[in-house]
N, CA, C and O atoms as a Maestro MAE file, in Angstrom:
{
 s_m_m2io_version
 :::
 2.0.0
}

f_m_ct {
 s_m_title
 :::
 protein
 m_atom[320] {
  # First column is atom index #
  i_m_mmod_type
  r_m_x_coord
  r_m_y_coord
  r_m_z_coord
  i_m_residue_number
  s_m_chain_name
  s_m_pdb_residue_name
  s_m_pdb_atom_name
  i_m_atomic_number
  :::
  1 25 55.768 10.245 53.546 1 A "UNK " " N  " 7
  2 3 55.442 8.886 53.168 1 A "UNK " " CA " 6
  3 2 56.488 8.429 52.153 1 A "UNK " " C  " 6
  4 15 57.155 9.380 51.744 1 A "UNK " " O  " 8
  5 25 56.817 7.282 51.642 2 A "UNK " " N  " 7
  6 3 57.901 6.789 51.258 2 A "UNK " " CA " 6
  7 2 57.268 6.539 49.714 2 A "UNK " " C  " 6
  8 15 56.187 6.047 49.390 2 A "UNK " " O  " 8
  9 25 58.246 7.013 48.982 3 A "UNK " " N  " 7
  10 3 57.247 6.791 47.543 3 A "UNK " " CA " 6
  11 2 57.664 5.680 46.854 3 A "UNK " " C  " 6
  12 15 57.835 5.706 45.636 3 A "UNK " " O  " 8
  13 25 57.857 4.620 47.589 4 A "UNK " " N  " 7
  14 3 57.099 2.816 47.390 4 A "UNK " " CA " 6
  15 2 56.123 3.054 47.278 4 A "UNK " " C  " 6
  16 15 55.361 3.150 46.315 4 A "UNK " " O  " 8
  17 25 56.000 3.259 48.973 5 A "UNK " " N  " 7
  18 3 54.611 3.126 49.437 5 A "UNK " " CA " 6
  19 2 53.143 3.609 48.159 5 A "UNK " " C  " 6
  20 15 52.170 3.083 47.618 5 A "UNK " " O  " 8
  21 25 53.882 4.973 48.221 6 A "UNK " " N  " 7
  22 3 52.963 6.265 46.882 6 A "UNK " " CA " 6
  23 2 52.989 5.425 45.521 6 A "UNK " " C  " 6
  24 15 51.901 5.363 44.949 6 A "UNK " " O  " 8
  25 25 53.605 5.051 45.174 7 A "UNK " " N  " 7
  26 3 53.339 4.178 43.998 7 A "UNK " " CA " 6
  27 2 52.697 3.127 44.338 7 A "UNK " " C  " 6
  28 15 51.807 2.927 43.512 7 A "UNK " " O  " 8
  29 25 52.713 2.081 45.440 8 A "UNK " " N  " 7
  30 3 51.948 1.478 45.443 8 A "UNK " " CA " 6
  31 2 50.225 1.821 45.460 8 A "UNK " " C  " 6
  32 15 49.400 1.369 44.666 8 A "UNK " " O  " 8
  33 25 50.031 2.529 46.333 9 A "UNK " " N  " 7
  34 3 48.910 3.357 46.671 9 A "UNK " " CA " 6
  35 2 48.348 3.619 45.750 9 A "UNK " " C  " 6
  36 15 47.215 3.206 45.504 9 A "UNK " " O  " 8
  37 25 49.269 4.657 44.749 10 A "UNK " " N  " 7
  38 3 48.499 4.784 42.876 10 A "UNK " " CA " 6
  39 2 48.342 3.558 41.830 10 A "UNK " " C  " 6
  40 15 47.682 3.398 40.803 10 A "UNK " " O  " 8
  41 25 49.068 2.929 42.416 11 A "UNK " " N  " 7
  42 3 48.911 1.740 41.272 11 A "UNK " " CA " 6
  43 2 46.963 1.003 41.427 11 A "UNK " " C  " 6
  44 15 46.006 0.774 40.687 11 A "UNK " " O  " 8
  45 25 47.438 0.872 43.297 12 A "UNK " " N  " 7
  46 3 46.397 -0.051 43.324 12 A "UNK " " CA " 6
  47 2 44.898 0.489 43.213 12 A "UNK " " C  " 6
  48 15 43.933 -0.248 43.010 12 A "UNK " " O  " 8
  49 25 44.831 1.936 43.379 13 A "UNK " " N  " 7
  50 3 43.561 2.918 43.558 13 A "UNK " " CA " 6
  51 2 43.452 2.502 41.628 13 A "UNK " " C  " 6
  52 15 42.473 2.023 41.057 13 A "UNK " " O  " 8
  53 25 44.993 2.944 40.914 14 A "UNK " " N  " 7
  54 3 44.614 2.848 39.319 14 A "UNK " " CA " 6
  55 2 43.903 1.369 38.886 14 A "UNK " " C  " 6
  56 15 42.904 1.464 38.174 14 A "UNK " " O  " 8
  57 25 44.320 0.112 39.241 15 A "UNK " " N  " 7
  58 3 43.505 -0.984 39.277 15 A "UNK " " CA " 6
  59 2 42.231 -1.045 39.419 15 A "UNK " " C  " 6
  60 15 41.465 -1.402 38.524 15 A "UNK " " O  " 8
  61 25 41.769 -0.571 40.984 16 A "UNK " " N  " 7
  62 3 40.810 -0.755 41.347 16 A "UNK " " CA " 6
  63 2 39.836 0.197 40.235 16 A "UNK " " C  " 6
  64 15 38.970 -0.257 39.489 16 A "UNK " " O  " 8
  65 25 40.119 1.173 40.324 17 A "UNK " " N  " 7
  66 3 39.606 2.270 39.267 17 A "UNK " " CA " 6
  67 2 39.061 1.508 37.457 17 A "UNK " " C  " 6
  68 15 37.934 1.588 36.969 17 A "UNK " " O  " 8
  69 25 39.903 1.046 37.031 18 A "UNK " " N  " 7
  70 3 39.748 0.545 35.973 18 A "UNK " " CA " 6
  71 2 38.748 -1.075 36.196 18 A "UNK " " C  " 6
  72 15 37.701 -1.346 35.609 18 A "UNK " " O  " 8
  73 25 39.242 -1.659 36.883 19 A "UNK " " N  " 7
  74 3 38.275 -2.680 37.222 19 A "UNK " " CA " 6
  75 2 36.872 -2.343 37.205 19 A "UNK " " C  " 6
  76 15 36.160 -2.885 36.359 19 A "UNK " " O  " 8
  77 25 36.493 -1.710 37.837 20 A "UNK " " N  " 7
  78 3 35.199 -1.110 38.056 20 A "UNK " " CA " 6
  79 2 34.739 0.311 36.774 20 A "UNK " " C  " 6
  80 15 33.820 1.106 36.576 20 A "UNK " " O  " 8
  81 25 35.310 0.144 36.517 21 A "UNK " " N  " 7
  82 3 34.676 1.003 35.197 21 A "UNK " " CA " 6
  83 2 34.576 -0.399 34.112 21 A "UNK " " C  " 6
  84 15 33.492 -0.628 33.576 21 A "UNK " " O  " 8
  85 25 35.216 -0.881 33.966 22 A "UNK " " N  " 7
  86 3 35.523 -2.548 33.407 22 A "UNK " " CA " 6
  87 2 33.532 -3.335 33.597 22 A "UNK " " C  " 6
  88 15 32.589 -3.489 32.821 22 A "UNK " " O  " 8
  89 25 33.806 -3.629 35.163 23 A "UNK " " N  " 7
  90 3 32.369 -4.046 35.214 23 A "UNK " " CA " 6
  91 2 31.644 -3.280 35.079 23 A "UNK " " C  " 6
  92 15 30.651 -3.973 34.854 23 A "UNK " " O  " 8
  93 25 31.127 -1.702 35.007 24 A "UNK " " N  " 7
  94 3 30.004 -1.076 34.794 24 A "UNK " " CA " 6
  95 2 29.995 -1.762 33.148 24 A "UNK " " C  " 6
  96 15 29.133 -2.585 32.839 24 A "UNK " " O  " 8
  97 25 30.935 -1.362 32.281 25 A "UNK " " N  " 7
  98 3 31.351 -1.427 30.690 25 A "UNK " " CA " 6
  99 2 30.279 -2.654 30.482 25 A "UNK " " C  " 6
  100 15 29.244 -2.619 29.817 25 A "UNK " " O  " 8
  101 25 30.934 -3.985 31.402 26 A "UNK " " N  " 7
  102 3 30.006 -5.519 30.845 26 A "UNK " " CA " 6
  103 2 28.401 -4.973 31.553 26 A "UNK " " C  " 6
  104 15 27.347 -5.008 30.917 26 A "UNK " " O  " 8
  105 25 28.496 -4.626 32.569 27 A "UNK " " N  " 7
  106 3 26.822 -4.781 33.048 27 A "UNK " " CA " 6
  107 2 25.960 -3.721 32.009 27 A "UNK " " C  " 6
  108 15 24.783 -3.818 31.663 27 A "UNK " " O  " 8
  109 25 26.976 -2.668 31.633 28 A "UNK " " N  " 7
  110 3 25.746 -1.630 30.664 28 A "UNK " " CA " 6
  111 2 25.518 -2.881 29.141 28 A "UNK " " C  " 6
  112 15 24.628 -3.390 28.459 28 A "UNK " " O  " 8
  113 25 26.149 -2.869 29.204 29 A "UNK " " N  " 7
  114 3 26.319 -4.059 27.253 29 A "UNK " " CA " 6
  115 2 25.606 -5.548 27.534 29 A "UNK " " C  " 6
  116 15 25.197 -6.137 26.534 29 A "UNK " " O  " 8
  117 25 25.418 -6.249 28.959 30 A "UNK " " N  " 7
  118 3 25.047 -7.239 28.984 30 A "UNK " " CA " 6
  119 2 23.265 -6.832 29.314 30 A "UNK " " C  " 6
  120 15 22.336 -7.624 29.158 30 A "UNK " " O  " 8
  121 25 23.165 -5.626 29.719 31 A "UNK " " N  " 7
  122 3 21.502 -5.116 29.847 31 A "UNK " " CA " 6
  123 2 21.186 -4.212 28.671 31 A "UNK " " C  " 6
  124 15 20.125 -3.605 28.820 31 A "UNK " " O  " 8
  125 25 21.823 -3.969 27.558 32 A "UNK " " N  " 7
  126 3 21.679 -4.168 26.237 32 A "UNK " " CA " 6
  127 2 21.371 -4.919 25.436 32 A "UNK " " C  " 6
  128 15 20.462 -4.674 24.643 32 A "UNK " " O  " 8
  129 25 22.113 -6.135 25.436 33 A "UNK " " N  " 7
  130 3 21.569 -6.926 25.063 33 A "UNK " " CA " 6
  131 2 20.981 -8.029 25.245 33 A "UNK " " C  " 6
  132 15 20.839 -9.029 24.540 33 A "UNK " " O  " 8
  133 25 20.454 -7.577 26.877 34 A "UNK " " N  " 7
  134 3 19.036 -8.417 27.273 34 A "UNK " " CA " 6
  135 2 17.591 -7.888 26.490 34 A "UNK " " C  " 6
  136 15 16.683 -8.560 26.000 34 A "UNK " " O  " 8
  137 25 17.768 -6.429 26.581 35 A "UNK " " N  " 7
  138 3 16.772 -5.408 25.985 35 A "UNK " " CA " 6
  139 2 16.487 -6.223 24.704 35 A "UNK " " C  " 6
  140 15 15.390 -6.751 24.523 35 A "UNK " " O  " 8
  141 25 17.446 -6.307 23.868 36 A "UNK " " N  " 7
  142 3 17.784 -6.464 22.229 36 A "UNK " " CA " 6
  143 2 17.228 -8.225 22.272 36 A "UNK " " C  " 6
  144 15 16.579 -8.768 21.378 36 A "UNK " " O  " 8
  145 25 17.572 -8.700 23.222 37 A "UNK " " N  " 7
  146 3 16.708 -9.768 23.063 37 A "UNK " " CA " 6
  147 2 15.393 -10.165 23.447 37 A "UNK " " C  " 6
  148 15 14.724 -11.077 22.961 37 A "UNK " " O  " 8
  149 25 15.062 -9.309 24.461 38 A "UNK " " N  " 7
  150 3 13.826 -9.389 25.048 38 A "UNK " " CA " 6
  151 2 12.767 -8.529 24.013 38 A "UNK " " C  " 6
  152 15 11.553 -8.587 24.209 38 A "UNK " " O  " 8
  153 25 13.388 -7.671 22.815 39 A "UNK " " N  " 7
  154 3 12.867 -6.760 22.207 39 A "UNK " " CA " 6
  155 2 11.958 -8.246 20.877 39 A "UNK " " C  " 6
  156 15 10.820 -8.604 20.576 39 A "UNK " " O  " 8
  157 25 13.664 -8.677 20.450 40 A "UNK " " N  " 7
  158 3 13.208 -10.034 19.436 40 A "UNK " " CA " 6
  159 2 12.050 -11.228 20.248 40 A "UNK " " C  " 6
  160 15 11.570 -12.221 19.700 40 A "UNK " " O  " 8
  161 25 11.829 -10.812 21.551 41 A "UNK " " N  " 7
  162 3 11.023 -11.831 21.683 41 A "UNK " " CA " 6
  163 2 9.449 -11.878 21.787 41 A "UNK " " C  " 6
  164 15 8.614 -12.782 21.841 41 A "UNK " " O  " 8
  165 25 9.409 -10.141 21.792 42 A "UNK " " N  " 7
  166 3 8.319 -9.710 21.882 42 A "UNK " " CA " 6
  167 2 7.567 -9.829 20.528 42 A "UNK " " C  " 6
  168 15 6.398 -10.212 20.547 42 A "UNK " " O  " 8
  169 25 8.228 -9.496 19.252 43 A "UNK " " N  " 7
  170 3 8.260 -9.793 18.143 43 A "UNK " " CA " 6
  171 2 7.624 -10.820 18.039 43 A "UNK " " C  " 6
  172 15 6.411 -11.008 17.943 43 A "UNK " " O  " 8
  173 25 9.000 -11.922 18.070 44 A "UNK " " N  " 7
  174 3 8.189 -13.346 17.464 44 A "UNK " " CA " 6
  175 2 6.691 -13.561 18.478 44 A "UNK " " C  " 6
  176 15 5.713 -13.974 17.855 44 A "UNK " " O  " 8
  177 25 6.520 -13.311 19.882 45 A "UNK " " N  " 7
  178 3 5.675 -13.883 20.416 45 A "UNK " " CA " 6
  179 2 4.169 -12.920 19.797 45 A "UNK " " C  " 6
  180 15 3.017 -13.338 19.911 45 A "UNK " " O  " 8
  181 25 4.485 -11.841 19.275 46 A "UNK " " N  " 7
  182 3 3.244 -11.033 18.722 46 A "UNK " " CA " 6
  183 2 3.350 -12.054 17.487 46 A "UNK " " C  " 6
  184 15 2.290 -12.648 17.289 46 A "UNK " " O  " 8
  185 25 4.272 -12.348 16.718 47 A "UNK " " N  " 7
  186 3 3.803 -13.223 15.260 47 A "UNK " " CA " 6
  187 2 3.119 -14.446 15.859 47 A "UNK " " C  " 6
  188 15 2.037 -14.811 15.399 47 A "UNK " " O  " 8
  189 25 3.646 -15.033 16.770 48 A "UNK " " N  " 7
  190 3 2.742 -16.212 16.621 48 A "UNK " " CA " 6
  191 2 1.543 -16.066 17.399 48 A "UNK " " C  " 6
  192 15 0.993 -17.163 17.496 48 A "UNK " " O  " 8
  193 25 0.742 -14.898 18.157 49 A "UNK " " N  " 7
  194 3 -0.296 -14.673 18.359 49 A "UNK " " CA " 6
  195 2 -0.895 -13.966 17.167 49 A "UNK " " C  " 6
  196 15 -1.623 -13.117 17.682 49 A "UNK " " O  " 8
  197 25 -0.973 -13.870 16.071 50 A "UNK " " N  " 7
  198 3 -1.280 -13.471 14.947 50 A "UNK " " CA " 6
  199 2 -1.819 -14.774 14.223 50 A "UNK " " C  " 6
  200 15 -2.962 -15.202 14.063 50 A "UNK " " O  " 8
  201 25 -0.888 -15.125 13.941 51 A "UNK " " N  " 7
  202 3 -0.665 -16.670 13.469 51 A "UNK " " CA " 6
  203 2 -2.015 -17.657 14.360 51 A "UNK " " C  " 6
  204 15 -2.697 -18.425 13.682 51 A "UNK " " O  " 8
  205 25 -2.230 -17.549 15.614 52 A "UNK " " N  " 7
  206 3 -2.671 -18.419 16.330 52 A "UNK " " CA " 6
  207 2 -4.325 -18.041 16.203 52 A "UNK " " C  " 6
  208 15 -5.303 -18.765 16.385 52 A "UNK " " O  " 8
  209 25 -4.277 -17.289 16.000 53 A "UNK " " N  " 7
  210 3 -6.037 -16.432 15.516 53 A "UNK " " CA " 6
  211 2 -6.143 -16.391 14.017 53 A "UNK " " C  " 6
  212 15 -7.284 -16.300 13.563 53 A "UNK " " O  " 8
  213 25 -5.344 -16.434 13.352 54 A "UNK " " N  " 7
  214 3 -5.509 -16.336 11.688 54 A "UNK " " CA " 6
  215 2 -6.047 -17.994 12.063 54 A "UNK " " C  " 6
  216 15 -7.154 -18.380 11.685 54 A "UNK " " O  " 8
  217 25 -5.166 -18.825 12.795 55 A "UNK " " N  " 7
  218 3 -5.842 -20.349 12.951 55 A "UNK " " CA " 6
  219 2 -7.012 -20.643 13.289 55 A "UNK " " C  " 6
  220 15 -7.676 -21.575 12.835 55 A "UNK " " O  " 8
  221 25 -7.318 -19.907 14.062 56 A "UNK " " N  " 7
  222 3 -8.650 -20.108 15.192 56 A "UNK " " CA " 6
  223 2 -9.847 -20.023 14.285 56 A "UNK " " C  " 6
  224 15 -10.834 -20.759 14.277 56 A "UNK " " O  " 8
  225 25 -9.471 -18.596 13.234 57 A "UNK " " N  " 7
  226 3 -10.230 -18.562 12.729 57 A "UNK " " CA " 6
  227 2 -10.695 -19.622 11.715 57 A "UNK " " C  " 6
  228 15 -11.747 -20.255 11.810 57 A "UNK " " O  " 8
  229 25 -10.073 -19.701 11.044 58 A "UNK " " N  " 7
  230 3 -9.890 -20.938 10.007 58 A "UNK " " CA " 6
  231 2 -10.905 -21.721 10.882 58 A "UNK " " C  " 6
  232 15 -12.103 -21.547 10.662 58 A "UNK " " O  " 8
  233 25 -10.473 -22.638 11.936 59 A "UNK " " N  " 7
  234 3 -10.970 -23.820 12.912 59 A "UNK " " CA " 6
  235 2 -12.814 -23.410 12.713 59 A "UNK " " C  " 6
  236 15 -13.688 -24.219 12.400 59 A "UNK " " O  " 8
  237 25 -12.976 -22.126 12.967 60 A "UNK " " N  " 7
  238 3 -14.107 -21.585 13.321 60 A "UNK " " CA " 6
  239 2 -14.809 -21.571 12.119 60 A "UNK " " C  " 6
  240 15 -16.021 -21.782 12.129 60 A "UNK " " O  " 8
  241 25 -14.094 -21.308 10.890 61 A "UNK " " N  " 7
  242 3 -14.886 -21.866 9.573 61 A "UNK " " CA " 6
  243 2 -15.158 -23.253 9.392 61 A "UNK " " C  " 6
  244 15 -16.387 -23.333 9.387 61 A "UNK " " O  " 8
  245 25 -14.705 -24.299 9.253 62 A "UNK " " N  " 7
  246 3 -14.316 -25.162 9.540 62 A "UNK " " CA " 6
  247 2 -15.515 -26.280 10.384 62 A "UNK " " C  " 6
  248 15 -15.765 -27.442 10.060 62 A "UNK " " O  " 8
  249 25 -15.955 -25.701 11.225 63 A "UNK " " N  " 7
  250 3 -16.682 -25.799 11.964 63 A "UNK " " CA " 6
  251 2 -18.088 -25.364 11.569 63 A "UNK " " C  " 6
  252 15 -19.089 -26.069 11.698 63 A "UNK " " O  " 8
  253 25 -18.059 -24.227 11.112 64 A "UNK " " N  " 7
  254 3 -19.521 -23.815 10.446 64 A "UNK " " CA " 6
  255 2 -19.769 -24.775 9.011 64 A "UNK " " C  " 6
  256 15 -20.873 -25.235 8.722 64 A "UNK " " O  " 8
  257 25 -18.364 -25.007 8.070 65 A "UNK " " N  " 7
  258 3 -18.711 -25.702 6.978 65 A "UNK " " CA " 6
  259 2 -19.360 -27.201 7.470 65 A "UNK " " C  " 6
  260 15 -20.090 -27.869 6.737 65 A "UNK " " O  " 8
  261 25 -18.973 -27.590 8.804 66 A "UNK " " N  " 7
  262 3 -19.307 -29.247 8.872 66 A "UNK " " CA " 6
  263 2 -20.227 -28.943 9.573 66 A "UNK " " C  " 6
  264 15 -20.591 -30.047 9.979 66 A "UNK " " O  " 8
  265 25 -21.044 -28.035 10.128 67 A "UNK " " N  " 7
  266 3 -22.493 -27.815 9.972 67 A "UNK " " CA " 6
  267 2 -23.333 -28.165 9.053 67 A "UNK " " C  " 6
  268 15 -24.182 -29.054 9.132 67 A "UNK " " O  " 8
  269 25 -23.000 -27.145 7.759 68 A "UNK " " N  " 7
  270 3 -23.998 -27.294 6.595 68 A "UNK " " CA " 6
  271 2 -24.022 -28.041 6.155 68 A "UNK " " C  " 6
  272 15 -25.149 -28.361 5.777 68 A "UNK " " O  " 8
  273 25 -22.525 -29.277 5.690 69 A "UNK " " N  " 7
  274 3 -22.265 -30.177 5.209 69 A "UNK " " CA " 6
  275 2 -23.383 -31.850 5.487 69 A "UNK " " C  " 6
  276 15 -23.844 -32.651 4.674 69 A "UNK " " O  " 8
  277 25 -23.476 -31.749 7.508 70 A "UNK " " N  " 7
  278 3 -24.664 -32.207 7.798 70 A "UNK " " CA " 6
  279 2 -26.093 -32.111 7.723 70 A "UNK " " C  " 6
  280 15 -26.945 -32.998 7.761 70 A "UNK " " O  " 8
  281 25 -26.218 -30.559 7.581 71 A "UNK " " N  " 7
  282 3 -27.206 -30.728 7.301 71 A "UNK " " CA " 6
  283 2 -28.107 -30.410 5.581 71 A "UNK " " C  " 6
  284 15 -29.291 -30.296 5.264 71 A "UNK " " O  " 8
  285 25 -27.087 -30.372 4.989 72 A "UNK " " N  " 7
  286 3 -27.519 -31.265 3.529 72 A "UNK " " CA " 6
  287 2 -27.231 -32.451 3.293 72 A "UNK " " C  " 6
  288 15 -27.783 -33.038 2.363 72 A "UNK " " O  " 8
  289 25 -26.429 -32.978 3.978 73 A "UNK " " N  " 7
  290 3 -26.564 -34.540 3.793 73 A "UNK " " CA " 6
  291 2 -28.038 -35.014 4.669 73 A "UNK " " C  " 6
  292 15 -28.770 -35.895 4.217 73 A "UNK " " O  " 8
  293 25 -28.315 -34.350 5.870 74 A "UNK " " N  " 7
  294 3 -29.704 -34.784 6.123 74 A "UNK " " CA " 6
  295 2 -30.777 -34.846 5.314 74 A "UNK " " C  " 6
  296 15 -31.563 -35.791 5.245 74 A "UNK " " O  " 8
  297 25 -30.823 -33.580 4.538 75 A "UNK " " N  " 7
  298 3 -31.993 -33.077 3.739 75 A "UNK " " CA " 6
  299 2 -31.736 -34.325 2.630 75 A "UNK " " C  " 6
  300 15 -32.580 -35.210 2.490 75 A "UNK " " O  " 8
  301 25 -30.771 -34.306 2.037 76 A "UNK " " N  " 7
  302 3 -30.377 -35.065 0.855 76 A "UNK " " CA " 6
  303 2 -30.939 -36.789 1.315 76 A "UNK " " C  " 6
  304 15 -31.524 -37.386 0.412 76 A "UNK " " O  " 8
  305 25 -30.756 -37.564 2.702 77 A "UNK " " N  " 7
  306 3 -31.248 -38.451 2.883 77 A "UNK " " CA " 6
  307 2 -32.703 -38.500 3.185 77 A "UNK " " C  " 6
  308 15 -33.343 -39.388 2.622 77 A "UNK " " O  " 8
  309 25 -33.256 -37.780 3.893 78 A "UNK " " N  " 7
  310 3 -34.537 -37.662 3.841 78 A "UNK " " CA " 6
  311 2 -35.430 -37.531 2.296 78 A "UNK " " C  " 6
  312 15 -36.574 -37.944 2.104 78 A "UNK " " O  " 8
  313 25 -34.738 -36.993 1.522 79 A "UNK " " N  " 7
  314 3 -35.757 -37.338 -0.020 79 A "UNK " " CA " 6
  315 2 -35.739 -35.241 -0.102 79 A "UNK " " C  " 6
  316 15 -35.782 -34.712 -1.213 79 A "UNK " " O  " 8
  317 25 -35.696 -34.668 0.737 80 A "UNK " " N  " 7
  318 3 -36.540 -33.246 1.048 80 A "UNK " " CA " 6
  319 2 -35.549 -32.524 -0.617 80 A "UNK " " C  " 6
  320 15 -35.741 -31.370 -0.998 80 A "UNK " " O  " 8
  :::
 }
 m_bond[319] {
  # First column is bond index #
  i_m_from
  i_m_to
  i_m_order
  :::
  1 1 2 1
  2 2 3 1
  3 3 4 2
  4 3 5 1
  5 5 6 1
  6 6 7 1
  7 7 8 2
  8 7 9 1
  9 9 10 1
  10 10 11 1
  11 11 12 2
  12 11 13 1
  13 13 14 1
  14 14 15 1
  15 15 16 2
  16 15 17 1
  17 17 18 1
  18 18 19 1
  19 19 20 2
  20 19 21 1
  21 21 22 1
  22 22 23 1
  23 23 24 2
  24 23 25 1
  25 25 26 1
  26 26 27 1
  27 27 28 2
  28 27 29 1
  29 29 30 1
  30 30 31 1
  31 31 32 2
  32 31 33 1
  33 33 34 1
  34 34 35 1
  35 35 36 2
  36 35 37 1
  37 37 38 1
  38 38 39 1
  39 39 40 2
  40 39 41 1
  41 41 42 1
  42 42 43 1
  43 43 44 2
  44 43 45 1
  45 45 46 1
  46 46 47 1
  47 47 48 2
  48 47 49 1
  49 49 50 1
  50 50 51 1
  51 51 52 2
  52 51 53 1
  53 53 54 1
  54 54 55 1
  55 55 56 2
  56 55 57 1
  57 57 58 1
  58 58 59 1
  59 59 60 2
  60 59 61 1
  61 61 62 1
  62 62 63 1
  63 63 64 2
  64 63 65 1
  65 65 66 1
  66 66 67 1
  67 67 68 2
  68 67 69 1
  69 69 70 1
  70 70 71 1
  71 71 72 2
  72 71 73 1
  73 73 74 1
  74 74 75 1
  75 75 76 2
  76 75 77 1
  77 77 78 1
  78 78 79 1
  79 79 80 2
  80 79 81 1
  81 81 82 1
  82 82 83 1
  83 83 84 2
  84 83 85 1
  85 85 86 1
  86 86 87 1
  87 87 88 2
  88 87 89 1
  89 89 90 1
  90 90 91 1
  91 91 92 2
  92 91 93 1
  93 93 94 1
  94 94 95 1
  95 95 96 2
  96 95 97 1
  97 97 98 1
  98 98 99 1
  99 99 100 2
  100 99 101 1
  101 101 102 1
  102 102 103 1
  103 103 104 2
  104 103 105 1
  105 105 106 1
  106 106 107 1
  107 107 108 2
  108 107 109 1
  109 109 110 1
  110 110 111 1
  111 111 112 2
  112 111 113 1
  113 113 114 1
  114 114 115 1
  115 115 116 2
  116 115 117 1
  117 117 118 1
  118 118 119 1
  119 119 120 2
  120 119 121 1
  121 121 122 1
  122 122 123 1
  123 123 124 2
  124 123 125 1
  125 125 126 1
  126 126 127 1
  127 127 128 2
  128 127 129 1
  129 129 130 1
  130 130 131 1
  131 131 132 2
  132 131 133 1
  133 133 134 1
  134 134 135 1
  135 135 136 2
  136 135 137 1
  137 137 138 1
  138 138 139 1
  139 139 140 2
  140 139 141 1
  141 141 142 1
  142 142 143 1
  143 143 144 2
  144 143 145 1
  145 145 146 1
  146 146 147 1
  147 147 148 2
  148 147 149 1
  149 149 150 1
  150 150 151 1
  151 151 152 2
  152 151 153 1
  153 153 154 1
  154 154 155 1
  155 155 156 2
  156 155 157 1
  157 157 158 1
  158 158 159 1
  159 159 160 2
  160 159 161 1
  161 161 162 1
  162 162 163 1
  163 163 164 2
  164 163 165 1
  165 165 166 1
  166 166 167 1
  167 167 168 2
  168 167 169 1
  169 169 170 1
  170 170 171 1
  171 171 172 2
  172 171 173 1
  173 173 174 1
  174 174 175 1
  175 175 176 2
  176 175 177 1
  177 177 178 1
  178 178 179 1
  179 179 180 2
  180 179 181 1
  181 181 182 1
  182 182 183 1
  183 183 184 2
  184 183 185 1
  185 185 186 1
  186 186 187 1
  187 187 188 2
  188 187 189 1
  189 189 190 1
  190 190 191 1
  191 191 192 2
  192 191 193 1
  193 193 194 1
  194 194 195 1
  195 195 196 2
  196 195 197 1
  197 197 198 1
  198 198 199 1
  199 199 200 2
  200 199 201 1
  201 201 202 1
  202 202 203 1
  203 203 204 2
  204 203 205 1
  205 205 206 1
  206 206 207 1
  207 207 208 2
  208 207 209 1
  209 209 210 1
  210 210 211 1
  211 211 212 2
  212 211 213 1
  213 213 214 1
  214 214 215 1
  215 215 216 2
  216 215 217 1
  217 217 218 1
  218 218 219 1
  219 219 220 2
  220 219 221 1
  221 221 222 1
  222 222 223 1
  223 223 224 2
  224 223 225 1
  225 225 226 1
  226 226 227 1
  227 227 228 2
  228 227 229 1
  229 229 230 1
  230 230 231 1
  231 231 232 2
  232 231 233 1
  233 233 234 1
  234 234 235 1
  235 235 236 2
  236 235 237 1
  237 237 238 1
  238 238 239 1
  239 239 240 2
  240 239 241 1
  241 241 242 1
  242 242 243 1
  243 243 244 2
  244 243 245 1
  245 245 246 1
  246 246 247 1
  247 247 248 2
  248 247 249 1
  249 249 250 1
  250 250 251 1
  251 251 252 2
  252 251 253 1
  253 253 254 1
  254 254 255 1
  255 255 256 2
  256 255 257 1
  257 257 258 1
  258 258 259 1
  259 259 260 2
  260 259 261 1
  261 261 262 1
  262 262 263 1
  263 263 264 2
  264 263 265 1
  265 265 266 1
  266 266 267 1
  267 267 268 2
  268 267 269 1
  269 269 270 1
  270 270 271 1
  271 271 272 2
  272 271 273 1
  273 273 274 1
  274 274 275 1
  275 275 276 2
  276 275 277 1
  277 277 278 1
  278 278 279 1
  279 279 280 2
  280 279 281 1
  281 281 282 1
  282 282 283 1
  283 283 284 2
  284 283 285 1
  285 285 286 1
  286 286 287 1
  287 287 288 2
  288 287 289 1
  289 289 290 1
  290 290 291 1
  291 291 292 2
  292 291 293 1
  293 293 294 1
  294 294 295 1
  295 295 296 2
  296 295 297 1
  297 297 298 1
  298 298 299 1
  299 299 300 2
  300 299 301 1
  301 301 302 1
  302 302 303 1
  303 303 304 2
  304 303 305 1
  305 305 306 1
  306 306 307 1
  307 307 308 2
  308 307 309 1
  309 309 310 1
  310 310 311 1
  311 311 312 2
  312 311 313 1
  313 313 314 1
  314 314 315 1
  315 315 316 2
  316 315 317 1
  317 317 318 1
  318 318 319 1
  319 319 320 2
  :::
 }
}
């Protein structure tokens, strides 16, 4: 074989070679830091289900106070 040819042959196998180690390189680092973000999102979305029941609750007091509130203002209008 004519070693053009052989150099060409190595060059282009060496290209192809590096290319593709190239894209594994971005696809391992870009599903890294999907992880790394999907990790931060789990996070915030647990804080604001925390947050959203610390509320609820509140609401749920809230609700019992404007109970009583009526019904001492009843008692209080009735004379009782």
């Amino acid at each position: 074989m004519n070693p053009t040819v052989q150099a060409a042959l190595i060059g282009s196998i060496t290209s192809i070679i590096v290319c593709l180690l190239g894209f594994w390189n971005q696809n391992t680092k870009r599903k890294t830091e999907e992880a790394a973000r999907d990790a931060r999102l789990d996070a915030k979305l647990e804080s604001i289900g925390k947050k959203l029941d610390e509320h609820n609750r509140y609401s749920d007091k809230i609700g019992s106070i404007e109970q009583n509130l009526a019904y001492i203002r009843g008692k209080l209008e009735s004379g009782e």
